[in-house]
N, C-alpha and C positions, 0 to 999 in steps of 0.2 A: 407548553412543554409537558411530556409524558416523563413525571418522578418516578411511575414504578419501571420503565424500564431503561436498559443501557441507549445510549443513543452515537452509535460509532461512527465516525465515518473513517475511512482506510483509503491511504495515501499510497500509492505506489509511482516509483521512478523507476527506470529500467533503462537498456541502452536500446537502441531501435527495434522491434523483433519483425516488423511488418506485417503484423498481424491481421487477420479481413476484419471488417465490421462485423462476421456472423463470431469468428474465432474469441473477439475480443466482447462480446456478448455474451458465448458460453462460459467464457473466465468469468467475466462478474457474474454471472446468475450462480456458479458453481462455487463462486468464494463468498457472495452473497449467503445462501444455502448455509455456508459451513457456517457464518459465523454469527449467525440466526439462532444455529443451533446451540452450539460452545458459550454464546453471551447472551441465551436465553431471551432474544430480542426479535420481537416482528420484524419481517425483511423488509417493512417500510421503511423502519426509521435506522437503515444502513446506508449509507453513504459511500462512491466507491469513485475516487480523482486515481486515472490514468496519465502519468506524463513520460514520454520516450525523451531523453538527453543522451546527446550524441557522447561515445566513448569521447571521444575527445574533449568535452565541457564538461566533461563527471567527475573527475578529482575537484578543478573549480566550484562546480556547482551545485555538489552533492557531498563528495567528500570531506571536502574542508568548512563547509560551511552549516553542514548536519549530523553527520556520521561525525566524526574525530570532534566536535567540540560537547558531543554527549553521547560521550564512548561509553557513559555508566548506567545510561539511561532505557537503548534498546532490551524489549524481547528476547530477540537473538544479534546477537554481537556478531561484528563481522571476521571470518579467517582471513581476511586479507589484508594488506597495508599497503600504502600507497605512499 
């Protein structure tokens, strides 16, 4: 393991966007990029899990069981409720 640098990896859930494989390519290279920059980290040791959960499995499986039981915890907290 590399101590002098961050070593992120970035989780993202979403509800289906249908995105192409080139679309969903330019997203991680371009948030890869950003966050390269901001946490002063080679774009190697960035990490990027893509998962689509259907609108209807999101309260279950995202809501309740990630969001709302570390409401204190997020970056950016959610304007919504559920």
């Amino acid at each position: 393991m590399h101590k002098e640098f961050y070593i992120p990896h970035i989780n993202i859930k979403c509800y289906p966007k249908g995105l192409s494989k080139q679309e969903l390519q330019t997203f991680a290279d371009d948030l890869t990029a950003f966050a390269s920059e901001r946490l002063n980290t080679p774009a190697r040791y960035i990490t990027i899990a893509y998962t689509e959960i259907p609108a209807d499995e999101w309260k279950e499986k995202v809501w309740d069981t990630e969001i709302k039981p570390n409401a204190d915890t997020p970056l950016r907290k959610p304007e919504y409720e559920m």
